[in-house]
N, C-alpha and C positions, 0 to 999 in steps of 0.2 A: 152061532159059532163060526160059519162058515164065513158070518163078514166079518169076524172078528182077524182070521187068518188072512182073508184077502189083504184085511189092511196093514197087519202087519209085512204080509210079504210085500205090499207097495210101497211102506219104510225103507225098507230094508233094499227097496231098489234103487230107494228116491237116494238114500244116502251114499248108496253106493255110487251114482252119477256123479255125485259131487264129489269126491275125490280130486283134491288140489292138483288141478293141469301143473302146477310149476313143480311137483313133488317127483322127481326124474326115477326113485326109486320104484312110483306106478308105470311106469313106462314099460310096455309089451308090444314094443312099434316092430312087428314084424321080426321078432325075431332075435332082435336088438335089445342087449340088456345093460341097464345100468350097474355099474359097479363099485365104483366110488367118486366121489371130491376130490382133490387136492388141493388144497390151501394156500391159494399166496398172496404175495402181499403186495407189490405190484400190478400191473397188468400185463399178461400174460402174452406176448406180440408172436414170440419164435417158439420151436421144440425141437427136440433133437433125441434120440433114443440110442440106446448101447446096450448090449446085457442088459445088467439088469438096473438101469440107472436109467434118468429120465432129469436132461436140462431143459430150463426155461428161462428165457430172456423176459426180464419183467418191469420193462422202462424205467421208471425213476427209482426204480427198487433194484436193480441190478440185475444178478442172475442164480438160480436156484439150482441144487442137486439133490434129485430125492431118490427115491423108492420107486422104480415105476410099480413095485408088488402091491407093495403095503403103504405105498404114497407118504411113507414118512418123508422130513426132511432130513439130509445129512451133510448141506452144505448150505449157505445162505451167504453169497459174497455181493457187499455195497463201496467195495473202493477198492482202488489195483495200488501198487508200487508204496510209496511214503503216506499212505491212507489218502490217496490222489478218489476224490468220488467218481464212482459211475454215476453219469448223470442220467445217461438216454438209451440205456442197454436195447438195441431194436433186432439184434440176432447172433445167434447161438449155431454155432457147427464144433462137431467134435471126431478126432481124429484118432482111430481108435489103435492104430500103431504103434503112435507115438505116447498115448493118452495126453494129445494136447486139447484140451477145449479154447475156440478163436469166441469170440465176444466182438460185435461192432457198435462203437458209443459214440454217441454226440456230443463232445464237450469241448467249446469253440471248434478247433479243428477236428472234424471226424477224425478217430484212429479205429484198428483192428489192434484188440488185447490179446495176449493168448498166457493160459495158465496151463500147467502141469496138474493133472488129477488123477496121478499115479494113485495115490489117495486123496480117494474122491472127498473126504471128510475135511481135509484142508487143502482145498487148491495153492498153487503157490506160482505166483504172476512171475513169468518168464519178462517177457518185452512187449511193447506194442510198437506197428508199426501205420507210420504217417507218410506225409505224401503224396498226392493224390489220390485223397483218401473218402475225402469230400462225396457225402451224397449216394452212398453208396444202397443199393438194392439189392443186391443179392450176391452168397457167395456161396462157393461147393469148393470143397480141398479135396486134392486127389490122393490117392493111395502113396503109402509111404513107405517108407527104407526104414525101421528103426535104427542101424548103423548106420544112418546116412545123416549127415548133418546140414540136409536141408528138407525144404518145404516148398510144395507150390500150395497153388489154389486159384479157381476163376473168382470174377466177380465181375461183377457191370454195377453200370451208374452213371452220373453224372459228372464228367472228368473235365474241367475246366469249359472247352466250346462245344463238346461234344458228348452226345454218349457213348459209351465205349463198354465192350468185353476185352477182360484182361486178364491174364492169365501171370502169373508172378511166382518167382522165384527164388527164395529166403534163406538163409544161409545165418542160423540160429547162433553158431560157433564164432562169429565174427566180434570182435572185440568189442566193436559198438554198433552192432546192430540196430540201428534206426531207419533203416529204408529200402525196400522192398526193389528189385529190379526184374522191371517189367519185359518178359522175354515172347509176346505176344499182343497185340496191341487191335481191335476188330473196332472200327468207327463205323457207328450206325448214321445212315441220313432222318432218322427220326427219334422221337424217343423209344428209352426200353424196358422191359421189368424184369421180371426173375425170369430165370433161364437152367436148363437141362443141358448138363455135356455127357456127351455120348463116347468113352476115351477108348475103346473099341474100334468104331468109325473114326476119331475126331471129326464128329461134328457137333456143333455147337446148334441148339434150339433155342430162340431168343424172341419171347414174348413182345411184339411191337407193338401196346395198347390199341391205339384203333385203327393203324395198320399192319395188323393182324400177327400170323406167325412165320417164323425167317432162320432159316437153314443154312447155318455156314460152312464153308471146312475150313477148318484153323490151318491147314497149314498153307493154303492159297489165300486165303483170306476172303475167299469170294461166295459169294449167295450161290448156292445150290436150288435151293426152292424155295416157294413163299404162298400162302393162301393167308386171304382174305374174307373177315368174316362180321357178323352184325352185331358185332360185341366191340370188349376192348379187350386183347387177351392179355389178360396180367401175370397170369401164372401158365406153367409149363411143367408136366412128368412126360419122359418117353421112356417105355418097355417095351422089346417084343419085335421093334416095327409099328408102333402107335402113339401118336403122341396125344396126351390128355391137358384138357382145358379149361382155366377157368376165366371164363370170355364176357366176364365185367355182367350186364345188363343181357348180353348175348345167350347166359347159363353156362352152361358144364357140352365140352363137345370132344368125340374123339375125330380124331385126323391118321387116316394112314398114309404112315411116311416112309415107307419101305414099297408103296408101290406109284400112282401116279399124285400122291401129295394129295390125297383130297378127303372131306370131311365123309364120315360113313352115320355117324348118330350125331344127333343133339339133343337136351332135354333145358326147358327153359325154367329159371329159376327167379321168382317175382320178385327176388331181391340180387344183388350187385351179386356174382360170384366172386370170389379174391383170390382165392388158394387151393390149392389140392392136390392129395396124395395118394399113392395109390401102391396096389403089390400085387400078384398073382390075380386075385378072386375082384377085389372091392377096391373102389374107389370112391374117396369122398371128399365133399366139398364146402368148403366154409362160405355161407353166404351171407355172414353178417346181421342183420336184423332176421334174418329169415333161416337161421340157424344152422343146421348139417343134412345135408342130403349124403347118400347110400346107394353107391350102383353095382349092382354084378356086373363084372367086366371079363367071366371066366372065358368068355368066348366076346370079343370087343364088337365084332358084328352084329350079335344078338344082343348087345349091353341094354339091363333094366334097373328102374329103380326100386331097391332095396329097401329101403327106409327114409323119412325123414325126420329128424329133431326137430321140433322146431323153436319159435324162441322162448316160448312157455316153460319149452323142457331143459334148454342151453342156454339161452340167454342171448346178448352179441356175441359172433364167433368172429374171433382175429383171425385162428387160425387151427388146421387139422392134422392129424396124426397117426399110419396106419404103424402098428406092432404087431403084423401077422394077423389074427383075427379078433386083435384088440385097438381102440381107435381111442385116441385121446384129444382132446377139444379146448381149445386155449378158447375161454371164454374171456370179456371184460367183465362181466357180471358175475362170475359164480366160481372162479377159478379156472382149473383145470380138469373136466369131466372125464373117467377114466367108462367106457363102455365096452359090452365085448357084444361078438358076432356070429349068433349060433347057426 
């Protein structure tokens, strides 16, 4: 009798081992709990969150508006103006004053869309704006005036000879609104990637791949700081006094930049880091084949890692998404993984 029960409890372990690594709803990584999918139909590149709404830039598929709750959809748009297609939807910012959401698409000449999502259930395409527009990497819109009938926004990229941060000045009201006037103009001597403004300080944070990271003040125009580091930093969040990294082949690094500019932690990640977001507590990083890493950041000197996804349980990660102590995961493989953070 007695071996009869041994071997059943050695079934019953044996199957519980095997438990599908790719089933995210087994997932007990520390803490870390899976929540939902969300379903799209393209690829999944940007995100952006509001209340209680949740866009996705989904390259040839356009750009989505769901549910962050319930992950329903409640908007699905694939074309702007005279059913003109979105070709290359690659990012999403939304602007929660105005409720404008901006769209950046690739189709011959890059433009910047922007729709009304007063009601979020039917967007309604305002204008886009062209111009050097070309090549664009990243953008951030600053706070607005609802009575005001204009708009800024940065962006960097790739502007004719140069790369360049640019800060622009939009004036929605104008009869024909077709181009943007540049009231800010920051020329990099190397390339650049996404970038953090600081509109408090105005200073400008500006990821220089494998020359490193670079501190400007917009209204001198001139480098403040800069470190150099064994990565390529492509991405940039500063909070607090610290700016967070995601430093290519380098991993995930914080830098404090409120005192002599220099790095305090690193944590190396076997795959490419791209992106990263972060908020009070946590910070997390999309690495690609090698899924989402999870740091406590509550105290940035003592920062640990928290968790990691990996790609069994996320799939390729584009890119990551902190909502407080829920994190959402733009995967190419599996959607858009909605996790929270006990």
């Amino acid at each position: 009798m007695k071996q009869v029960m041994f071997l059943l409890l050695s079934l019953m372990l044996l199957l519980g081992a095997c438990a599908k690594a790719n089933d995210p709803v087994n997932n007990s990584n520390n803490g870390v709990e899976y929540i939902k999918t969300i379903s799209t139909v393209g690829d999944p590149l940007d995100l952006e969150i509001s209340d209680n709404l949740l866009f996705s830039a989904e390259d040839q598929a356009g750009f989505r508006v769901s549910d962050k709750n319930s992950g329903e959809q409640i908007a699905w748009v694939t074309t702007y103006g005279y059913m003109s297609p979105l070709t290359e939807t690659k990012l999403v910012k939304y602007q929660k004053e105005n409720k404008f959401l901006f769209i950046f698409d690739r189709e011959g000449q890059d433009y910047i869309a922007y729709f009304d999502v007063t009601d979020p259930a039917h967007p309604v395409f305002k204008d886009k704006v062209q111009g050097d527009t070309n090549y664009i990497i990243d953008l951030q819109l600053l706070p607005a005036n609802p009575a005001d009938s204009s708009f800024s926004f940065y962006r960097t990229g790739n502007f004719g000879t140069s790369y360049q941060l640019k800060k622009c000045d939009y004036n929605r009201n104008k009869p024909q609104p077709t181009s943007d006037v540049d009231s800010l103009t920051i020329r990099f001597p190397y390339t650049c990637g996404k970038f953090d403004f600081d509109v408090s300080t105005n200073r400008a944070y500006v990821s220089a791949r494998q020359n490193g990271l670079y501190c400007y003040d917009a209204l001198t125009k001139s480098i403040l700081h800069s470190i150099d580091t064994n990565g390529e930093v492509l991405d940039v969040k500063v909070q607090n006094g610290y700016a967070y990294l995601a430093d290519r082949q380098g991993g995930f690094k914080i830098i404090n930049v409120s005192g002599n500019f220099e790095q305090i932690w690193s944590f190396p990640t076997p795959s490419f880091a791209t992106t990263v977001t972060v908020n009070t507590n946590y910070a997390a990083v999309a690495a690609g084949t090698n899924g989402t890493y999870i740091f406590n950041i509550s105290d940035p000197n003592k920062a640990s890692l928290k968790a990691h996804l990996t790609f069994a349980e996320v799939g390729y990660v584009n890119t990551v998404l902190l909502d407080g102590n829920d994190i959402y995961i733009a995967s190419r493989d599996k959607g858009i993984l909605k996790y929270h953070i006990n």
